[in-house]
C-alpha positions in Angstrom: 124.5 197.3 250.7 121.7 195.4 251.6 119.6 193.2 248.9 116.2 194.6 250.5 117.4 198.3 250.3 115.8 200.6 247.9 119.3 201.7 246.5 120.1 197.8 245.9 116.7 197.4 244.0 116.0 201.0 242.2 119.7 201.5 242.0 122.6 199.0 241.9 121.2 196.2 240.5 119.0 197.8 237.5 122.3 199.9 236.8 124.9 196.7 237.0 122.3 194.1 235.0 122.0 196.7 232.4 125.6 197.0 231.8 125.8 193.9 231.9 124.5 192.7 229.1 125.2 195.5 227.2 128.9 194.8 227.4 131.3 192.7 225.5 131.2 189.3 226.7 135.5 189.2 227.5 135.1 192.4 229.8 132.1 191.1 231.6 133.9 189.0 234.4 136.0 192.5 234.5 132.9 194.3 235.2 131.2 191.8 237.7 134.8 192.2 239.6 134.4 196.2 240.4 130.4 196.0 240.6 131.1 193.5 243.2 133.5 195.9 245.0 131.2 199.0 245.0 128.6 196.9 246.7 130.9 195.9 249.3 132.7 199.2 249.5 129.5 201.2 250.0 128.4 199.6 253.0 132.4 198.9 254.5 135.0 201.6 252.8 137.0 201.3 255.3 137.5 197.3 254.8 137.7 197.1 251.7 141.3 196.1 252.2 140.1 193.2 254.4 138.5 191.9 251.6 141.5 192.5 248.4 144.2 190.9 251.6 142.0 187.6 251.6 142.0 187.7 247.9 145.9 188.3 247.3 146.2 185.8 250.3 145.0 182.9 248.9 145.6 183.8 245.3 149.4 183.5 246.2 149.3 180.6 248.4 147.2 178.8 245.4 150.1 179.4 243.3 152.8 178.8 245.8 151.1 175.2 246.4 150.8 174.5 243.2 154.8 175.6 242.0 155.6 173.5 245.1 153.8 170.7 243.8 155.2 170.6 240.5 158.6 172.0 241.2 159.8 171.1 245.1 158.1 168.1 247.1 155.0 167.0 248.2 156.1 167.8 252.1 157.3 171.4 251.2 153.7 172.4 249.4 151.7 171.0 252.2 153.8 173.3 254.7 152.8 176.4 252.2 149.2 175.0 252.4 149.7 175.2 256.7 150.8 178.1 256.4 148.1 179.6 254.4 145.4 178.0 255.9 147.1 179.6 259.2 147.2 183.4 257.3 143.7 183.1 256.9 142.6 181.7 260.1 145.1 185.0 261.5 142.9 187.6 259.5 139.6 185.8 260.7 140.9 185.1 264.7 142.1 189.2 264.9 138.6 190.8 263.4 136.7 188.4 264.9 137.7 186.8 267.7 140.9 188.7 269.1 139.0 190.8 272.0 136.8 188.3 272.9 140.1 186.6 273.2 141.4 189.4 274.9 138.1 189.2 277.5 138.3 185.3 278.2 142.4 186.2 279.4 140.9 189.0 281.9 138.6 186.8 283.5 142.3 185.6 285.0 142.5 187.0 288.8 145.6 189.9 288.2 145.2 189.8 284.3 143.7 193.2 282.7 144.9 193.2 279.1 142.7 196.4 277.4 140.3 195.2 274.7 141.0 196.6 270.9 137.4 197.5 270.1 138.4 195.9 266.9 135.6 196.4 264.5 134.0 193.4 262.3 134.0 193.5 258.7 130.9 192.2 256.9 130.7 189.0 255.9 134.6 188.0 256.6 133.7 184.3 258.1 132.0 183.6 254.3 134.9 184.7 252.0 137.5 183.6 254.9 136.1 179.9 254.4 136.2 180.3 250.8 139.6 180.8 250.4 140.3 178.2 252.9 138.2 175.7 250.7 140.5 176.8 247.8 144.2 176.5 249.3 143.1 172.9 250.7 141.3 172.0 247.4 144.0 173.2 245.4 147.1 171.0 247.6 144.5 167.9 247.4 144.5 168.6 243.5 140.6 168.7 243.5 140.8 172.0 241.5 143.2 173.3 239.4 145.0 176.1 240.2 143.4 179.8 239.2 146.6 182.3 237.4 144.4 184.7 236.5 144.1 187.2 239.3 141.0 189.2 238.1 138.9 185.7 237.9 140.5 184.4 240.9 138.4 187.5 242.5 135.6 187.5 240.8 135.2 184.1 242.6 135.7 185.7 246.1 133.9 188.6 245.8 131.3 188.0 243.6 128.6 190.1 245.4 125.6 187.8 245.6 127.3 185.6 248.1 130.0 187.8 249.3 128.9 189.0 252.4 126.3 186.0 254.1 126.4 183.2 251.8 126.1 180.5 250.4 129.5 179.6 250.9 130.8 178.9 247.1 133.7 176.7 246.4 135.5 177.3 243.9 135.4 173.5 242.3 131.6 174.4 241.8 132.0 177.7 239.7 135.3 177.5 238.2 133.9 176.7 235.1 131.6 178.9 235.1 133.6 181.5 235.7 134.8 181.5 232.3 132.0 179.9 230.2 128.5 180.8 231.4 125.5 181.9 229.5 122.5 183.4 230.5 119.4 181.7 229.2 116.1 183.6 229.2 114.8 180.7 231.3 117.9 180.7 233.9 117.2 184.7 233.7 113.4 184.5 234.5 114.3 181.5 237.0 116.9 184.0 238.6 114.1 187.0 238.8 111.2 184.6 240.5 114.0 183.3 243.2 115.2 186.6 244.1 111.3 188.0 244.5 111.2 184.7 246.6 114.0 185.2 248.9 112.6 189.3 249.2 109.3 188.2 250.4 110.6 185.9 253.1 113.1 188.7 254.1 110.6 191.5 254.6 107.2 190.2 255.0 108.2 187.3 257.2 111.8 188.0 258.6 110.7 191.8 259.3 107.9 191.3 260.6 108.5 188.8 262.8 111.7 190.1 263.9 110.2 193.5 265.2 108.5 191.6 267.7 111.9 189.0 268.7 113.6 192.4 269.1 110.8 193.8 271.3 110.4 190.6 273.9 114.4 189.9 274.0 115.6 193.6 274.7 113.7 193.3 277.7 115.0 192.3 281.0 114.3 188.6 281.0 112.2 189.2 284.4 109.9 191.5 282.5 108.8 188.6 280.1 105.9 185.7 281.6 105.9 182.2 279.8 103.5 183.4 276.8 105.8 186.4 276.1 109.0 184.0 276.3 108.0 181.4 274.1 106.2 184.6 271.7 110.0 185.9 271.4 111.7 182.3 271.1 109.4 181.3 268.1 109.3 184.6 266.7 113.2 184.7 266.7 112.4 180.6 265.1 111.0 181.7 262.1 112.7 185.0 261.7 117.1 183.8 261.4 114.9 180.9 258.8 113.3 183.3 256.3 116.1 186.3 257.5 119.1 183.6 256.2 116.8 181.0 253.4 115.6 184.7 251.7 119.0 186.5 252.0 120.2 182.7 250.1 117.3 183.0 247.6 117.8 186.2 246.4 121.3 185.3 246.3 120.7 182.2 244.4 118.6 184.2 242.3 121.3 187.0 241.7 124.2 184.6 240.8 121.4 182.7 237.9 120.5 185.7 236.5 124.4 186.6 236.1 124.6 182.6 234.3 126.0 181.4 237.9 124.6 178.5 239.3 124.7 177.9 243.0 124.2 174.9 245.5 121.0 174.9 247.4 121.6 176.6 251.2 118.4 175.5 252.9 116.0 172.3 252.4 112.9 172.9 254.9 114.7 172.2 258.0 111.8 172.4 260.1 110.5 169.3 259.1 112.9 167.8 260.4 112.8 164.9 262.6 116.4 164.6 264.2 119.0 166.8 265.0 121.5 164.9 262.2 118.6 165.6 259.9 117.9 169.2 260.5 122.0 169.9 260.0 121.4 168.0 256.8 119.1 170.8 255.7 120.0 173.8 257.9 122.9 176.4 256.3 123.8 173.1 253.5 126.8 175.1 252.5 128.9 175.6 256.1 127.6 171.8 257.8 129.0 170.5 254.2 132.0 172.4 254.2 132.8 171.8 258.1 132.1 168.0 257.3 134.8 168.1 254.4 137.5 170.3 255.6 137.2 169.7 259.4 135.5 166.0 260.7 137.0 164.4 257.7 140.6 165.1 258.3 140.0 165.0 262.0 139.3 161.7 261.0 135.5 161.4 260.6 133.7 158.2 261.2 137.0 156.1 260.7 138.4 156.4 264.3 137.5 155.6 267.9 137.4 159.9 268.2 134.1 160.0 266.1 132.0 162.0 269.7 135.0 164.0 270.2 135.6 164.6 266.5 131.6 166.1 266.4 132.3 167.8 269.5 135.0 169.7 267.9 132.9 170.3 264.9 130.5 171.6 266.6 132.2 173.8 269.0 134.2 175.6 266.0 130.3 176.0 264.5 129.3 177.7 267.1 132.5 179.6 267.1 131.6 180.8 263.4 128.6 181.9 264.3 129.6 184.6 267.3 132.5 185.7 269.2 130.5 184.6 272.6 129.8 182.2 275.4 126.3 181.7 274.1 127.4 180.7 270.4 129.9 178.2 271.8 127.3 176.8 274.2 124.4 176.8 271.2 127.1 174.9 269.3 127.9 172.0 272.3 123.7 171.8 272.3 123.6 170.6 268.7 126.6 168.2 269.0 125.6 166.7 272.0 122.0 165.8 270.6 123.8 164.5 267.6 125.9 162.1 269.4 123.0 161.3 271.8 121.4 160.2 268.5 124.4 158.0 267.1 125.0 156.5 269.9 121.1 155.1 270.4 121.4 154.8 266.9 124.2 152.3 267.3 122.1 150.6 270.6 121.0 147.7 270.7 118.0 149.8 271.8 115.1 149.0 269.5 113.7 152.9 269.9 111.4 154.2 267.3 110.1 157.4 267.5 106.7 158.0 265.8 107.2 160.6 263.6 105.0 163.5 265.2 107.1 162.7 268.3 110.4 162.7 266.8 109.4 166.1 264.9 108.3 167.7 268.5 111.7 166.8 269.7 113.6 168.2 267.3 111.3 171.3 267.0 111.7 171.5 271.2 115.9 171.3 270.7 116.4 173.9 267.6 113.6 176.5 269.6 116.0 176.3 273.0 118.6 176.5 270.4 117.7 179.7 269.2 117.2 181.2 272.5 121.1 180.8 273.2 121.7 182.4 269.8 119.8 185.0 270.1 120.5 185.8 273.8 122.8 189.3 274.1 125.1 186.6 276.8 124.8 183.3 278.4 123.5 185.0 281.8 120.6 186.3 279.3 120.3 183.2 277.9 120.2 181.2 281.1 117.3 183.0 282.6 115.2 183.0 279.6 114.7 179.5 279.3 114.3 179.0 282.5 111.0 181.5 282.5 110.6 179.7 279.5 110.2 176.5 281.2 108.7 177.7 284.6 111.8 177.3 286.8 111.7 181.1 287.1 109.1 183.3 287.7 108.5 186.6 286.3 108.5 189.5 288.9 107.9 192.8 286.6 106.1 191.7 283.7 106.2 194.4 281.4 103.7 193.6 278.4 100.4 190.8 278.3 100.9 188.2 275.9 98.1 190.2 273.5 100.4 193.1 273.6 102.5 190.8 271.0 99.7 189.0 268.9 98.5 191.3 266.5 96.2 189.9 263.9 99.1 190.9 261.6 102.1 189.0 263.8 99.3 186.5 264.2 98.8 186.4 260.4 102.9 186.4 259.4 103.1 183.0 261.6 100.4 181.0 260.3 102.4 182.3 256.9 105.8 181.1 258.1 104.3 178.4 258.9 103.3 177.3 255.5 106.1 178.6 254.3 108.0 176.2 256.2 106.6 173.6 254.7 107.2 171.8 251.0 103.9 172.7 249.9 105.5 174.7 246.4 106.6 171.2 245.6 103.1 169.5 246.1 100.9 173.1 244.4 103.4 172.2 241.2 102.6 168.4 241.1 99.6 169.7 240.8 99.5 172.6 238.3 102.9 171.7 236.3 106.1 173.4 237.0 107.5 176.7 235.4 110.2 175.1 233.8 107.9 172.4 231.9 105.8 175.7 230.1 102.2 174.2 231.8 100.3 177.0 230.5 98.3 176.7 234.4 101.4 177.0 235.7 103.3 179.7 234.3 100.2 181.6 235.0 100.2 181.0 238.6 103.3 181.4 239.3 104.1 185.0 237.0 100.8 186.1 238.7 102.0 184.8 242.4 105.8 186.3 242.0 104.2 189.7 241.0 101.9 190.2 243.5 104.4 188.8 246.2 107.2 191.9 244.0 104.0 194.3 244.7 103.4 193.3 248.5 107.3 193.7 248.9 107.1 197.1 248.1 104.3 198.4 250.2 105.7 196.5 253.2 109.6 198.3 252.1 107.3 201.7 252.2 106.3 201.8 255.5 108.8 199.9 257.2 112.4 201.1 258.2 113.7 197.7 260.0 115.4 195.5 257.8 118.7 193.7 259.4 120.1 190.4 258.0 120.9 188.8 261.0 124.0 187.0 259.2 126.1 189.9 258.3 127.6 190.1 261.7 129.0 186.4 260.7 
């Protein structure tokens, strides 16, 4: 079930709020538990399985570290731990990455093992790291362990951020998984985030998307320059407001349940450095790499720090795709980064002025994207370089006008403002909602209901809407 689906907005969540709050507080977690369910099971049936496996997984490992702990030996529960850091990295490595696998073997001279076909379930890389988070947490005592069953998956599958995100831990909502209350503020703050998050999704994401589909399903010979870098910033702004939205509305969804979520995003294109834009870009996977990967690989402590960001980065590529192209879009990030720490650490007296060091970092993310988005690394390859001249174009199929409407033209002068932190400075200026400025709960009530209005036309006539982070 998608959040920008008329069944998810006429439907589900009218239906499961309502309920809700009608209900007795002690069977509400009960009730979250099997909402959260039907919305996974009605767009994946068939894996739902996947999803109670994880939760039975790491349920019992949590309690097996913990017995261990108290009962056996420090040595004996970090095996358990091994082990169930292994069963989940098993589930995750045969839906995800076993015929890819599988593929990389054939490419062998003699070898010609048959492919699986095995079919991805939605969102299993999210809830996979969050029970990963969990078993570690709970052997390095951060958390204590969970021995209630029904709120241990309530935590996993708690549908706002069940199937792209953010990644929750569980140190950051155990609490209030058994005290929460829902304010009228938190609920009104919850409403105005959500309508957020749907705006980027389909007036920005949608829109923009249509056309990233249009240039990159074409043969990469069929596109000139214009067309190429059309597409690349096109697919730019589109995975921003497809995965900050698709966070928003989650965000918004958990607060208006009395949940209270980390922030995902934090206007990564103003970045001006690689290190800066993973600092704001996907907050909850770069933080949760940094804690349960580059830290115990040894972090900034060792002489291994390049290889240990190599690693890192390789693995975040991994996370993203089953593919060539996600591995190599991964080594283009970490190799930047070290590039960076290592003039960093120069005796090199280099800086950047800011416009430049923004253009750089806009220039990286943009060739970035292209790998991402490319269907394989052949693809890939060939864009950029028509990208960059070093090919020419030998059948172009559509003029660069073909692609810039006045409405496509329109949606990116929006993205790009929306890019920006300009909410921040407009509520310096008129008060913000939470301080009751009379101005300013004017403005915004009458902004978030005309944006809730626009939403609906554009949901009317429009049948796309992917979230390009489902497939993760």
């Amino acid at each position: 079930m998608v959040f920008s689906s008329p069944v998810f907005l006429y439907c589900f969540l009218p239906i499961v709020l309502a309920i809700y709050f009608l209900i007795k507080i002690e069977y509400r977690n009960v009730f979250l538990l099997l909402s959260s369910l039907v919305f996974y099971a009605w767009g994946e049936p068939r894996f739902v399985f996947v999803i109670i496996l994880s939760i039975l997984i790491n349920y019992l490992f949590g309690l097996l570290i913990h017995k261990c702990q108290v009962n056996v030996s420090s040595i004996i529960s970090k095996i358990v731990m091994i082990v169930g850091v292994i069963a989940n990295c098993g589930l995750l490595f045969y839906f995800k990455y076993f015929d890819f696998f599988i593929s990389s073997v054939n490419r062998i001279p003699g070898v010609d093992w048959p492919l699986q076909h095995v079919i991805l379930p939605i969102g299993i890389s999210f809830f996979t790291f969050q029970g990963l988070s969990y078993v570690i947490d709970v052997y390095t005592q951060k958390v204590d362990v969970q021995t209630n069953l029904l709120k241990f998956a309530l935590f996993k599958s708690f549908f706002p951020q069940l199937i792209a995100g953010p990644i929750v831990r569980y140190v950051d909502v155990h609490d209030q998984i058994d005290n929460r209350v829902t304010k009228i503020d938190d609920f009104a703050y919850g409403i105005r985030r959500f309508v957020i998050g749907l705006g980027k999704k389909i007036i920005i994401a949608n829109t923009l998307g249509e056309i990233a589909d249009s240039i990159f399903n074409l043969p990469y010979y069929q596109n000139s320059m214009a067309t190429a870098w059309i597409g690349a910033l096109c697919y730019t702004f589109q995975i921003y407001f497809d995965f900050s939205g698709y966070s928003d509305m989650a965000i918004g969804l958990a607060r208006m349940f009395g949940f209270k979520f980390k922030e995902n995003f934090d206007y990564p294109y103003i970045s001006r450095s690689i290190t800066e834009f993973w600092r704001r870009w996907h907050i909850s996977l770069s933080s949760w790499f940094r804690d349960y990967l580059y830290i115990p690989l040894g972090g900034n402590r060792t002489g291994n720090v390049y290889f240990n960001l190599l690693v890192v980065f390789i693995v975040t590529g991994l996370w993203h795709g089953a593919a060539w192209n996600f591995i190599l879009w991964g080594l283009w990030h970490g190799l930047f980064i070290i590039v960076e720490r290592l003039l960093k650490k120069s005796n090199l007296k280099i800086k950047l002025p800011k416009i430049i060091g923004w253009l750089y970092t806009v220039l990286i993310v943009i060739v970035g994207w292209v790998l991402f988005r490319a269907p394989d690394l052949e693809y890939a390859l060939n864009y950029l370089g028509i990208m960059f001249g070093a090919l020419q174009p030998y059948n172009v199929g559509f003029t660069v006008w073909y692609y810039l409407t006045p409405m496509i033209i329109s949606t990116l002068f929006i993205a790009i403002i929306a890019s920006l932190p300009v909410t921040k400075f407009i509520q310096r200026q008129i008060g913000s909602y939470e301080q009751h400025s009379g101005l300013g709960l004017f403005v915004q009530n009458a902004y978030i209901s005309f944006l809730l209005i626009l939403c609906m036309m554009y949901m009317a006539t429009s049948t796309y809407n992917p979230f390009i982070y489902f497939r993760f």
